[in-house]
SERO-4910 file (N, C-alpha, C, O; in steps of 0.05 Angstrom, whole numbers):
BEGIN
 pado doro    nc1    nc2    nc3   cac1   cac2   cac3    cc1    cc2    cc3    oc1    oc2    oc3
  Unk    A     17    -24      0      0      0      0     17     25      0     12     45    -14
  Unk    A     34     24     13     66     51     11     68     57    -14     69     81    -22
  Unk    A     71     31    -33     82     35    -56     61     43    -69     69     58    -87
  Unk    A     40     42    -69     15     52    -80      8     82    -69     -3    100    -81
  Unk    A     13     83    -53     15    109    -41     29    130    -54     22    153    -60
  Unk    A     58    113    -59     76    137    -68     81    144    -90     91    165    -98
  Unk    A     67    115   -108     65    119   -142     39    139   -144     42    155   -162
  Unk    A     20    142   -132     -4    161   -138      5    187   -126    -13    204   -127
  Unk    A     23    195   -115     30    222   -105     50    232   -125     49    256   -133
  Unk    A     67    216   -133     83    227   -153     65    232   -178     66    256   -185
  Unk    A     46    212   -196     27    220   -212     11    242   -201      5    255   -221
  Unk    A      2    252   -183    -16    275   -177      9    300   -174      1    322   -180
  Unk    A     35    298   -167     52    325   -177     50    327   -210     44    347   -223
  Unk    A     58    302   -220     72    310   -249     49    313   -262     51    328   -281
  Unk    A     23    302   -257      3    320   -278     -9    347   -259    -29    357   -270
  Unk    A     -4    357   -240     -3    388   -235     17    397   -255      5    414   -269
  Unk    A     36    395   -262     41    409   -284     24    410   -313     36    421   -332
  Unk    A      7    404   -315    -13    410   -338    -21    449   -337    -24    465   -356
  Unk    A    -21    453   -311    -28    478   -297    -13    494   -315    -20    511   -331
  Unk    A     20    482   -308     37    506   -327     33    504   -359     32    523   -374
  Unk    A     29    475   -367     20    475   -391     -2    492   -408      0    504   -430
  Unk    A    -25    489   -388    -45    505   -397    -43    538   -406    -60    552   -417
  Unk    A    -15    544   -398     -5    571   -401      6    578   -424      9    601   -432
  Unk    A     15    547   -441     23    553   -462     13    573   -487    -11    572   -490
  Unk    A     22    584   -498      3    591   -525      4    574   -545     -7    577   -567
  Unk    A     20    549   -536      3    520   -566    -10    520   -559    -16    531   -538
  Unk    A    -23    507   -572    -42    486   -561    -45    455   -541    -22    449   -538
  Unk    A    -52    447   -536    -52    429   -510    -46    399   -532    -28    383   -533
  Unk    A    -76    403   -550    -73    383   -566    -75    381   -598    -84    402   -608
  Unk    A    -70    365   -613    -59    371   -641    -40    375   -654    -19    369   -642
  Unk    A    -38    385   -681      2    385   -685     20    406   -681     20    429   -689
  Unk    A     33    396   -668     67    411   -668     65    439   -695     49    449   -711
  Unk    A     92    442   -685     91    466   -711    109    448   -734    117    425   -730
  Unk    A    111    462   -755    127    444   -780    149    455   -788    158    460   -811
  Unk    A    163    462   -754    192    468   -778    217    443   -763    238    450   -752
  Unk    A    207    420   -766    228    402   -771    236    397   -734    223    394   -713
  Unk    A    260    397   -741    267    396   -718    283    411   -707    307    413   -712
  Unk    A    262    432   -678    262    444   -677    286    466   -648    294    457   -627
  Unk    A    291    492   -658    308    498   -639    304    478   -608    281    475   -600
  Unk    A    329    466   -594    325    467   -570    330    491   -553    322    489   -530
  Unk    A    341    512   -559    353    531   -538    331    546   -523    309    549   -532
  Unk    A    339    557   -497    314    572   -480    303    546   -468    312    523   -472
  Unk    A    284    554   -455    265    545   -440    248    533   -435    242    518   -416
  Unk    A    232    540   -465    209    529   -489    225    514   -514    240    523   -531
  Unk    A    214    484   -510    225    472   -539    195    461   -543    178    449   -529
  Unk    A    198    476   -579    173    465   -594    175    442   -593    193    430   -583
  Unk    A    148    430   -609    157    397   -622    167    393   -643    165    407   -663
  Unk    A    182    371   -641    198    370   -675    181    346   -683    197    330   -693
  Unk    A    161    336   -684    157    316   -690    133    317   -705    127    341   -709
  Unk    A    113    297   -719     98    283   -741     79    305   -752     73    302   -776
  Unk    A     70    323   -742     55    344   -745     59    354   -766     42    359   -784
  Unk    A     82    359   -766    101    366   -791     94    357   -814     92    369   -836
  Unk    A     89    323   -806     80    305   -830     48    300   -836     35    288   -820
  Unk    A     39    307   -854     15    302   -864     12    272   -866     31    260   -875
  Unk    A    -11    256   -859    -17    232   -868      0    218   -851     -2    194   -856
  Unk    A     18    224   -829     28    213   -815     31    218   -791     41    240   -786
  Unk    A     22    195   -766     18    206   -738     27    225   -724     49    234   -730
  Unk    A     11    237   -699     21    256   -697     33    250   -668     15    256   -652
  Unk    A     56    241   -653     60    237   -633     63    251   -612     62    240   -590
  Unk    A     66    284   -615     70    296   -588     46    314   -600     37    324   -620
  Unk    A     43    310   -575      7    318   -576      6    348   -555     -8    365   -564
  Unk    A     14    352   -540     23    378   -522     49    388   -537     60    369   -549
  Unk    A     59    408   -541     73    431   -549     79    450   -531     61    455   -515
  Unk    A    104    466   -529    110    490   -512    119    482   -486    105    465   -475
  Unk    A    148    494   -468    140    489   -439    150    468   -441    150    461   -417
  Unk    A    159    451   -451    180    425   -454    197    414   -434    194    394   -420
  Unk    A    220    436   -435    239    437   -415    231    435   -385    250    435   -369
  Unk    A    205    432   -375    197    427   -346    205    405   -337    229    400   -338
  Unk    A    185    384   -324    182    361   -323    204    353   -296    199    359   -273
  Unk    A    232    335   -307    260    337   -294    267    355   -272    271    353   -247
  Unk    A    268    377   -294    281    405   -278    257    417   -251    265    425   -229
  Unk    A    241    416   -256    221    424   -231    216    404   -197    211    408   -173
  Unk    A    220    380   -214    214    356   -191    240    345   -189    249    338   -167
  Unk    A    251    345   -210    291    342   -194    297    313   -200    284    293   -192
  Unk    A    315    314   -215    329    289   -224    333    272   -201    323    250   -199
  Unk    A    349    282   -181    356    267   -155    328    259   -147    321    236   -151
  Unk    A    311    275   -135    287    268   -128    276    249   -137    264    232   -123
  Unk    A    276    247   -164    267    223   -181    268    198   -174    252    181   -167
  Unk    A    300    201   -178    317    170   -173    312    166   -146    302    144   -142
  Unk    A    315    182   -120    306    174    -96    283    154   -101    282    130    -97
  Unk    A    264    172   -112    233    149   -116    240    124   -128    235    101   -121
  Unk    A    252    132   -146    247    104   -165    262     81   -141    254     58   -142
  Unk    A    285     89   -118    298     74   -111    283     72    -84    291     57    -66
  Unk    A    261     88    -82    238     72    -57    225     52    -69    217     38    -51
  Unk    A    219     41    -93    199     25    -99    211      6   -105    200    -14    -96
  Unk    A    237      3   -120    250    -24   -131    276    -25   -114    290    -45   -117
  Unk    A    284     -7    -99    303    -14    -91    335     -3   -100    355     -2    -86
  Unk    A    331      5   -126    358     14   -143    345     15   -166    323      6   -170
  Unk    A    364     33   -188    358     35   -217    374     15   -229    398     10   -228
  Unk    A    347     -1   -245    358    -29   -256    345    -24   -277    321    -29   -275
  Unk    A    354    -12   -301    350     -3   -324    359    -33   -348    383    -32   -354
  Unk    A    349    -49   -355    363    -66   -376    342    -69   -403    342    -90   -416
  Unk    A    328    -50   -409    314    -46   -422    306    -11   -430    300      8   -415
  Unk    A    309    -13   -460    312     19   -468    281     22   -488    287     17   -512
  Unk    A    257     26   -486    236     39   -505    238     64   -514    243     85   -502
  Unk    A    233     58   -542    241     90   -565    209     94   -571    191     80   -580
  Unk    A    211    123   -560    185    127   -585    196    141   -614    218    151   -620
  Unk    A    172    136   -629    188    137   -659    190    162   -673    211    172   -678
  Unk    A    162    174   -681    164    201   -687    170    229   -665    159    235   -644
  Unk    A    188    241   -680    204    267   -657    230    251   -638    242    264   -621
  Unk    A    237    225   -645    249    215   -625    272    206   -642    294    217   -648
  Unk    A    259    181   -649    274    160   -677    278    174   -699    303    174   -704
  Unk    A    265    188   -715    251    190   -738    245    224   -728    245    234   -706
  Unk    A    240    237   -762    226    266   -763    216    265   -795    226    249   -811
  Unk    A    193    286   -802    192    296   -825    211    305   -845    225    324   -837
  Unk    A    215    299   -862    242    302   -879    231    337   -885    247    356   -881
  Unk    A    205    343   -893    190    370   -902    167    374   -877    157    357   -862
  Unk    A    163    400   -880    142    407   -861    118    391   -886    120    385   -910
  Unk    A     94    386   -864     70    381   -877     54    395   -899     41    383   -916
  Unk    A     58    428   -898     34    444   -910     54    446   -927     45    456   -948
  Unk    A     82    441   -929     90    441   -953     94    419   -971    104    422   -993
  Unk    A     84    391   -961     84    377   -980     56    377   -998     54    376  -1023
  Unk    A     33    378   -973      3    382   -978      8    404  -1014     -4    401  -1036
  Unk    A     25    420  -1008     21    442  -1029     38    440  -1055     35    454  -1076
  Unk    A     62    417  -1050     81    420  -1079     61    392  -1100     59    390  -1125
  Unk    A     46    370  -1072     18    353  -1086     -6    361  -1109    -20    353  -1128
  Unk    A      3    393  -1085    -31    398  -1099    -47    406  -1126    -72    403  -1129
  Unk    A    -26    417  -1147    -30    433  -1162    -53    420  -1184    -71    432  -1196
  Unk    A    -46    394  -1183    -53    373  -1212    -89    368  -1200   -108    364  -1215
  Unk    A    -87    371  -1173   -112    368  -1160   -130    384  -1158   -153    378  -1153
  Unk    A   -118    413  -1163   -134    437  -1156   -143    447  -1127   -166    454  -1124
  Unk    A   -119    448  -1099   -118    458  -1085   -107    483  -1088    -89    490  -1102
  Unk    A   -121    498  -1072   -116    525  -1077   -106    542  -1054   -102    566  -1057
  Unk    A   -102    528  -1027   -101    546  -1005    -77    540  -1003    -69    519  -1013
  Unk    A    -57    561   -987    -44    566   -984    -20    543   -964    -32    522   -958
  Unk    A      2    543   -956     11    539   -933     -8    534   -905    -16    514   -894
  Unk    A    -10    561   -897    -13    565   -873    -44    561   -875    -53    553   -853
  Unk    A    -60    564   -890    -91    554   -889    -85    526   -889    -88    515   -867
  Unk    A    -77    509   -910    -69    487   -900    -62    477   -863    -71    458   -850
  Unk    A    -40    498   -854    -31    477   -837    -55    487   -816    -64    470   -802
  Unk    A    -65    514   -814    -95    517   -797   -113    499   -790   -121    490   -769
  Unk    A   -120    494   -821   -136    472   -831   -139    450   -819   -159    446   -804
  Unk    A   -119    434   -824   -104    406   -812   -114    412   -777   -132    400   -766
  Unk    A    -93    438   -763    -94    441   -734   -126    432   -725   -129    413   -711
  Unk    A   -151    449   -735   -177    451   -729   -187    415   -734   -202    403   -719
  Unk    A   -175    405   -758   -192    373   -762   -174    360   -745   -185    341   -734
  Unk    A   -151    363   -737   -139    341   -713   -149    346   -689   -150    328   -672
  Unk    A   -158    373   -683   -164    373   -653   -195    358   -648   -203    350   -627
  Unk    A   -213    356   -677   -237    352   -665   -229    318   -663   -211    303   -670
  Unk    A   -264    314   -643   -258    287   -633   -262    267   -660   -280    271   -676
  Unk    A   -241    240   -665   -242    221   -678   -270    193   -679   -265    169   -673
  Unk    A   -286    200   -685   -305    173   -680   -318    174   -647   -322    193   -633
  Unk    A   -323    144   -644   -337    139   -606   -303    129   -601   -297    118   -580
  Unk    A   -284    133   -623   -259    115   -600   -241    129   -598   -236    141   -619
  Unk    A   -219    137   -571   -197    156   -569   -185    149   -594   -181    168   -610
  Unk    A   -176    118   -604   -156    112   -625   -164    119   -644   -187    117   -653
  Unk    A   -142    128   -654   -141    139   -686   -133    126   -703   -146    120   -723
  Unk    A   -106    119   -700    -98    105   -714    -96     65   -704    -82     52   -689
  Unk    A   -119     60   -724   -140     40   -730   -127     14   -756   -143      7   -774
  Unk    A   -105      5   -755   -101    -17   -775    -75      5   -791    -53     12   -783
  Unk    A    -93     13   -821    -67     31   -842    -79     57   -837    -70     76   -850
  Unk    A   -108     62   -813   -107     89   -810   -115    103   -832   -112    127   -831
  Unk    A   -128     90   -858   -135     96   -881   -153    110   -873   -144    131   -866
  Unk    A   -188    108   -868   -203    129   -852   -194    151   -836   -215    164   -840
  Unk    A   -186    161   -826   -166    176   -802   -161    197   -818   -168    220   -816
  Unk    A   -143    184   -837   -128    197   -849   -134    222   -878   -122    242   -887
  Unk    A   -165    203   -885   -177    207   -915   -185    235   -894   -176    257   -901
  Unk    A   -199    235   -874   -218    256   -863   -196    278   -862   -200    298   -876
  Unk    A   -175    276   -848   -151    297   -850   -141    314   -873   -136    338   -873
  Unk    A   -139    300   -889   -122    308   -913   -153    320   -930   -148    337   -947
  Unk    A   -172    314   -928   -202    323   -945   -202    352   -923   -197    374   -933
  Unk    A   -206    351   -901   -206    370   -882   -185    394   -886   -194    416   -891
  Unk    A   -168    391   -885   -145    408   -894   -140    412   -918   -119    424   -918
  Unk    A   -149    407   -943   -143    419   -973   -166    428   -982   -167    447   -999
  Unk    A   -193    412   -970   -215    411   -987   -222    400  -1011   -239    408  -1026
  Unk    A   -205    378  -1015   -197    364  -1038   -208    336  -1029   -196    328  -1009
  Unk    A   -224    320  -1037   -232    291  -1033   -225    270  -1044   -233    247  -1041
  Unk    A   -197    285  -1069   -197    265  -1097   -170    243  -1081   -147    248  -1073
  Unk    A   -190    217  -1083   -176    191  -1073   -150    188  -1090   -135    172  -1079
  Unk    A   -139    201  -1116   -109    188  -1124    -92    219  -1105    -68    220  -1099
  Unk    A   -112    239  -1100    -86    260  -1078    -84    245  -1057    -60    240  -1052
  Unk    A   -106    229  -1035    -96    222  -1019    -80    196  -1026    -62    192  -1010
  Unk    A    -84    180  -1044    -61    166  -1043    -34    168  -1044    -16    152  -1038
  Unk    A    -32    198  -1057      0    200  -1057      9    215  -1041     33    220  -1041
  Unk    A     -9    225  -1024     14    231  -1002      6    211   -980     20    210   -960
  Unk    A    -11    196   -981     -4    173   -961     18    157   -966     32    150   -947
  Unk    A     25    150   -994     44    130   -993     66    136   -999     83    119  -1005
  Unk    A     72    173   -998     91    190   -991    108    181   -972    132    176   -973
  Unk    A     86    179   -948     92    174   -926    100    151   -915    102    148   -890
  Unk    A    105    136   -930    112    102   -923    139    102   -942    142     81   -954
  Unk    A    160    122   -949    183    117   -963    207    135   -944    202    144   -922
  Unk    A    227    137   -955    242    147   -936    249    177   -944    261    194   -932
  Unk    A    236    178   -969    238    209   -976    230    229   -961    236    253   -959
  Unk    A    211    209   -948    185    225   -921    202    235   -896    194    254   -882
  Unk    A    228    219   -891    234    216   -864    263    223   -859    276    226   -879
  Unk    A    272    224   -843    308    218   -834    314    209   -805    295    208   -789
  Unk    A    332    205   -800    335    197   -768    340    223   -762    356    238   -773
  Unk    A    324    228   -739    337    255   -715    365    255   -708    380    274   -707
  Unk    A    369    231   -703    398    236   -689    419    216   -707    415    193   -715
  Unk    A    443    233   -709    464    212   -735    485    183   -718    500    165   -724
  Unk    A    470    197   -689    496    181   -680    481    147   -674    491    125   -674
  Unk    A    459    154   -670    432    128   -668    435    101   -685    420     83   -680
  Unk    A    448     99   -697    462     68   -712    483     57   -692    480     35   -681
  Unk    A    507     76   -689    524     66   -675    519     59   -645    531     40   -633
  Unk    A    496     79   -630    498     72   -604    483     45   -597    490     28   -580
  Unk    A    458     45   -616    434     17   -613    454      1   -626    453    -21   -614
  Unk    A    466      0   -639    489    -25   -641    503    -35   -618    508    -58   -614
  Unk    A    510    -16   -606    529    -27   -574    510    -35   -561    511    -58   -550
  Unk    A    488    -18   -558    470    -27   -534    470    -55   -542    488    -67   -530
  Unk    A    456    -69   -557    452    -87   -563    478   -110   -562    471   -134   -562
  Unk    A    502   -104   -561    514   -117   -560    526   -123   -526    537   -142   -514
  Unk    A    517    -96   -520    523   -106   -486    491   -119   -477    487   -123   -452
  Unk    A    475   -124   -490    451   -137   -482    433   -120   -466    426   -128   -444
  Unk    A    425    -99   -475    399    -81   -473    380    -85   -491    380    -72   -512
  Unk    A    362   -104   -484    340   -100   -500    332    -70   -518    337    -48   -508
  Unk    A    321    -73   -540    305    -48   -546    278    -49   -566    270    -68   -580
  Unk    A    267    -24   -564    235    -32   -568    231    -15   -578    239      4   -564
  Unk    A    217     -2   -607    202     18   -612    172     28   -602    154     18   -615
  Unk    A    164     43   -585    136     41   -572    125     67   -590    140     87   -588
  Unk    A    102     70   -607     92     88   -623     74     93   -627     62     71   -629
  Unk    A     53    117   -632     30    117   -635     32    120   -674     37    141   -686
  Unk    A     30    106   -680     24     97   -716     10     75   -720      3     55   -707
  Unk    A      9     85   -749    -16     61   -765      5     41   -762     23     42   -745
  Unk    A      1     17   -785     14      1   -797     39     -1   -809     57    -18   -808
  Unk    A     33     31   -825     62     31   -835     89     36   -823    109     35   -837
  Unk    A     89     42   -796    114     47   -785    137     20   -796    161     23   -798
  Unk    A    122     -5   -802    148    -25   -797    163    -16   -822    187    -12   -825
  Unk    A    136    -14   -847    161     -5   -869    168     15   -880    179     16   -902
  Unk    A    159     38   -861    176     60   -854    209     56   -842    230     62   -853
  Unk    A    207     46   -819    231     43   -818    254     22   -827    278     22   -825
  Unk    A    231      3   -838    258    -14   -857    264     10   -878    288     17   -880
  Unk    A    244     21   -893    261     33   -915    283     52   -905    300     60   -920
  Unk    A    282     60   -872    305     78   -861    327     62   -855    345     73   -843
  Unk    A    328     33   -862    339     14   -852    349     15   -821    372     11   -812
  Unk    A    330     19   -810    326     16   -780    317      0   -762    324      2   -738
  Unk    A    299    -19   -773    278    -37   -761    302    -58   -745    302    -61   -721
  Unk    A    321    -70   -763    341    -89   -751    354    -77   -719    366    -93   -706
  Unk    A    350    -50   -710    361    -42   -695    345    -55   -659    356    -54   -637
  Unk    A    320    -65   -666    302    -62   -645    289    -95   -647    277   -106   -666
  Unk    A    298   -106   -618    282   -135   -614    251   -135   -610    242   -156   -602
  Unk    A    234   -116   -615    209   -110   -619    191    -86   -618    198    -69   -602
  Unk    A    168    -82   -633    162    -59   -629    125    -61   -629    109    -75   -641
  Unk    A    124    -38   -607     94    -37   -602     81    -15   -618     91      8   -619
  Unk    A     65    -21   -629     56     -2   -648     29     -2   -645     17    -23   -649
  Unk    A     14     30   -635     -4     30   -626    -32     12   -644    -48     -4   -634
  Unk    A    -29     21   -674    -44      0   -686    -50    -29   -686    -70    -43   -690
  Unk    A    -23    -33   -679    -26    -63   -670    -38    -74   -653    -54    -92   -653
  Unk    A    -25    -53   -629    -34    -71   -599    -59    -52   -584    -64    -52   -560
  Unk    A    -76    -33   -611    -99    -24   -600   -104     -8   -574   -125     -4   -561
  Unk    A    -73      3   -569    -80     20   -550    -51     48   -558    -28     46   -566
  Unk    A    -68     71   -549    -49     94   -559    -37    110   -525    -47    118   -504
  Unk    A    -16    107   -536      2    131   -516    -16    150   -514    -26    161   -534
  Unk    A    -23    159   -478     -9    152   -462    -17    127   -445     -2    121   -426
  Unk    A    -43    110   -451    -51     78   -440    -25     67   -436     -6     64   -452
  Unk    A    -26     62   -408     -3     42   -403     -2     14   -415     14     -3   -406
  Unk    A    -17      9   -432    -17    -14   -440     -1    -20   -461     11    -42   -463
  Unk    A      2     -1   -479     28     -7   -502     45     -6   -492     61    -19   -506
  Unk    A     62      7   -466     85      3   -453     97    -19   -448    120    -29   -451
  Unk    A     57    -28   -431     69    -55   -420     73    -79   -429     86    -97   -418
  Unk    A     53    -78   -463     55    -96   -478     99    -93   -497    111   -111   -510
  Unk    A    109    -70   -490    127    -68   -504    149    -86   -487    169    -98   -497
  Unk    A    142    -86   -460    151   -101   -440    154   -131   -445    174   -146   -446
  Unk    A    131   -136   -448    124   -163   -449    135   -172   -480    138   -195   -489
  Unk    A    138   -157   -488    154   -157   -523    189   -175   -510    203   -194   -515
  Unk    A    188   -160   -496    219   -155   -489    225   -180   -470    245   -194   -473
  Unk    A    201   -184   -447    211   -203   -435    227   -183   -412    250   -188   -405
  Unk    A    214   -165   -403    222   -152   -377    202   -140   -370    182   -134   -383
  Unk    A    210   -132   -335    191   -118   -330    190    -88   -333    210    -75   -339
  Unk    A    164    -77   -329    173    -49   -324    196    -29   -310    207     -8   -316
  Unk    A    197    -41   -297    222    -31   -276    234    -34   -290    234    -11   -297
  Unk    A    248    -43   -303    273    -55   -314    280    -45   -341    298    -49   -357
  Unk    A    254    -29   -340    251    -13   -374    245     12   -371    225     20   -359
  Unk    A    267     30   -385    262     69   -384    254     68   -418    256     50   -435
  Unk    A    243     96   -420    220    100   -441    233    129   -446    233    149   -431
  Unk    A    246    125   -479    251    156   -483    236    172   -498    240    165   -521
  Unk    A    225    185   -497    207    199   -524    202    231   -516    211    240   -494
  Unk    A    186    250   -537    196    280   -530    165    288   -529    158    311   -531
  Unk    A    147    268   -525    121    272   -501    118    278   -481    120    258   -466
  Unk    A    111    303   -468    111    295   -439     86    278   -428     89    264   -409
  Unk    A     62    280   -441     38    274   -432     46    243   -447     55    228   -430
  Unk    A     45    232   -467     48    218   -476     64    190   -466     58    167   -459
  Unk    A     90    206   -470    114    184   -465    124    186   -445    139    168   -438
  Unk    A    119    210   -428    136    211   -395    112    202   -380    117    180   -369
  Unk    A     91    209   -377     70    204   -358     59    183   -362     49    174   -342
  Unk    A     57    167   -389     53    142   -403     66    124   -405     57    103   -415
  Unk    A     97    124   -393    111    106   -386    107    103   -363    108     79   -356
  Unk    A    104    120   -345    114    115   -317     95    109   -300     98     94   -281
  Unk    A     66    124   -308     46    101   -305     39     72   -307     23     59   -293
  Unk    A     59     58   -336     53     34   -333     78     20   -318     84     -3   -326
  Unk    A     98     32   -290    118     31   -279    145     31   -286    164     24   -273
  Unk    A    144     40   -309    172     45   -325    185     71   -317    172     91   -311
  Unk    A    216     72   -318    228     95   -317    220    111   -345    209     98   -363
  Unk    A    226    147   -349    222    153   -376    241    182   -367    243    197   -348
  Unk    A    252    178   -390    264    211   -404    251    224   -422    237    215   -440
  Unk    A    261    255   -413    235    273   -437    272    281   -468    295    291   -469
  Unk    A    257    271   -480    277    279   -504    282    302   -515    264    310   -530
  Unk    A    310    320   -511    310    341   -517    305    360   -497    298    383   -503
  Unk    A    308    349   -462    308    356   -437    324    337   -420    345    342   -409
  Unk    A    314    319   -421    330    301   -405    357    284   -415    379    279   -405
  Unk    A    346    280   -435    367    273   -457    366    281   -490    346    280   -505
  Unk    A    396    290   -498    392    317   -522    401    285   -548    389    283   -569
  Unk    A    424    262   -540    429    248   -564    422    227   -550    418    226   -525
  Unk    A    420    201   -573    434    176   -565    459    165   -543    459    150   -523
  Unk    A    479    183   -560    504    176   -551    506    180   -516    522    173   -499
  Unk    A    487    192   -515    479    204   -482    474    177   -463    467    178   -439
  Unk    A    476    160   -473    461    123   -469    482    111   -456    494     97   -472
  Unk    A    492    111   -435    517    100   -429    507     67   -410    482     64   -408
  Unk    A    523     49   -400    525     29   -383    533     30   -356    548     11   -353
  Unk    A    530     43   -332    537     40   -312    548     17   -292    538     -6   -296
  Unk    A    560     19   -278    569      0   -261    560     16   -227    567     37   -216
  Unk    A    543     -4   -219    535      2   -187    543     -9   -168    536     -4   -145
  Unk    A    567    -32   -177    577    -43   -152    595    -37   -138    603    -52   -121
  Unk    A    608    -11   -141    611      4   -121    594     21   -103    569     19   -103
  Unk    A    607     36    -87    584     67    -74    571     87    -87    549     96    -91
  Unk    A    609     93    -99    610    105   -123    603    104   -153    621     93   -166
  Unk    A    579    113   -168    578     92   -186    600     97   -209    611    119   -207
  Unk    A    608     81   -230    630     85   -250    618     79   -279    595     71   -282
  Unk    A    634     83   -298    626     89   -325    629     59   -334    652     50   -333
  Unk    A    608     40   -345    619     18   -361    611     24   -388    591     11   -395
  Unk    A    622     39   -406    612     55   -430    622     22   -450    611     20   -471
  Unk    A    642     -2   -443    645    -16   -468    630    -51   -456    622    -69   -470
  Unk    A    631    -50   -423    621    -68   -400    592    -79   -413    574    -62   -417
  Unk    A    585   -115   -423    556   -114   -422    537   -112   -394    549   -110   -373
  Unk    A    508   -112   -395    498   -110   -377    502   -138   -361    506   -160   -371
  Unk    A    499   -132   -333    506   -155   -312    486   -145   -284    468   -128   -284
  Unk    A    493   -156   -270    466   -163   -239    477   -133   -235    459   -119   -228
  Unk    A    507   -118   -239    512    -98   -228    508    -68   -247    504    -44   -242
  Unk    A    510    -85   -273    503    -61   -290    472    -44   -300    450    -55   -304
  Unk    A    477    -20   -301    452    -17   -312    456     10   -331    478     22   -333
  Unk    A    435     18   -343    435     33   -376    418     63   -359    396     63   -348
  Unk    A    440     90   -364    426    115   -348    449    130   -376    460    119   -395
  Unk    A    449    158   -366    458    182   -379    474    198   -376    471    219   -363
  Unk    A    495    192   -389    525    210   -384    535    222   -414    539    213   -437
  Unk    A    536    255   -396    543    268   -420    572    273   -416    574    293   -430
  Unk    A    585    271   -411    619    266   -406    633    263   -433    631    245   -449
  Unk    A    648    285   -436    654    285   -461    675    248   -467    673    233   -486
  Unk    A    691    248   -445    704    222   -440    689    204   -449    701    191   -467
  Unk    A    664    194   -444    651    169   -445    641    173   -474    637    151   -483
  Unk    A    636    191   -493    629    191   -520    645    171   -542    638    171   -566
***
């Protein structure tokens, strides 16, 4: 009952921060802005993530005010908790979310919507476009939170008709299946091959956890990325969308660990920080808590002191946390 105690007090601080959220001038919910990926400096980091992309999920769903989270309730404070409930940080399991994290829009959205449109006879602009879009994503989807439903083909037709005013089925097919090539996409971070290669070789599980249709798998094969990850939960699949702790925990059960034993990185706060850690997982906010990959180090706890095992696989003493040390790069 302690432990239940202390997991519902920590959830009742970190969603009081909604309070400061609500202060934002984004919006709470809907897309990000579309310029890619986006300044981190200051205080406020936009989203860099799917919003951007037309016809393709939109994962950070809150905007503005980013940088909180960590810094307000205190790193140390954190780990104190996490080390009331389990005892120590036993990290042997790493969950990626995919868009804004893994992955970004290669082009903002209202500019692909518009280099599509000509042959079709759209006529609005950019920014009516990306308005457009903002107003049909915020309203509600169907009787079900989930949106993205199998290839998300429905979802998607309403969006892209919503935002151009255009209904003609060969426009939406091509920027849907825009969006399933790699022209669409790039990795966020360059250093993300080499580090999920080590992890993996010192034996860190890893997991893509995502709110997308279908096509994420061959999205990221065509990024040739998919080989990087021993499984991935994908909200389509497993019928439940970030922040339900249930794709976490199914990403878990992917893996063959428990929650505890699994941190969750993604640049959600509502989503992937509060959505992990509800389903008892550690989580970092991306692009606050942690800015690269390479940030992914191996620790050793069997001292007092803890020490760097940056080449060490994981063991009963090791575990997977965040060192920016120019040394350990």
């Amino acid at each position: 009952m302690a432990v239940i105690a202390t997991r519902t007090k920590l959830s009742g601080f970190l969603r009081a921060l909604v309070d400061v959220e609500s202060r934002s001038p984004f919006p709470r919910r809907g897309p990000p802005t579309t310029n890619g990926l986006a300044s981190r400096s200051g205080s406020v980091r936009r989203s860099s993530s799917s919003a951007a992309a037309a016809v393709a999920p939109n994962e950070s769903e809150m905007v503005g005010s980013r940088s909180l989270g960590m810094e307000i309730f205190g790193v140390k404070e954190y780990e104190d908790y996490r080390r009331s409930l389990y005892g120590g940080i036993t990290h042997k399991a790493l969950l990626v979310d995919a868009v804004g994290t893994l992955v970004v829009p290669s082009q903002p959205m209202a500019q692909i919507y518009r280099q599509m449109r000509e042959k079709y006879g759209v006529e609005y602009s950019e920014d009516e476009i990306l308005n457009r879009y903002r107003r049909a994503y915020e309203q509600p989807w169907g009787r079900s939170r989930r949106r993205y439903v199998n290839d998300g083909r429905p979802f998607w037709q309403y969006i892209v008709s919503s935002s151009t005013g255009c209904s003609d089925s060969q426009y939406f097919e091509e920027l849907y299946n825009y969006y399933t090539t790699d022209k669409a996409w790039h990795l966020c971070d360059p250093n993300a091959e080499k580090v999920f290669d080590a992890l993996q070789k010192a034996g860190v599980k890893l997991a893509v956890v995502s709110n997308f249709d279908t096509r994420l798998r061959p999205v990221l094969r065509a990024l040739n990325c998919d080989h990087w990850f021993d499984a991935m939960a994908v909200s389509a699949e497993v019928e439940a969308e970030k922040p339900n702790p249930t794709i976490f925990l199914k990403a878990c059960e992917l893996l063959g660990v428990t929650p505890e034993d699994a941190v969750h990185v993604g640049d959600d706060r509502r989503n992937d920080i509060w959505g992990a850690r509800d389903a008892g997982c550690d989580a970092w906010l991306w692009g606050s808590d942690v800015h690269s990959f390479k940030e992914f180090k191996i620790f050793n706890s069997s001292t007092s002191s803890m020490r760097y095992a940056c080449h060490e696989p994981l063991s009963s003493n090791n575990f997977l946390g965040i060192c920016r040390k120019q040394c350990c790069s």
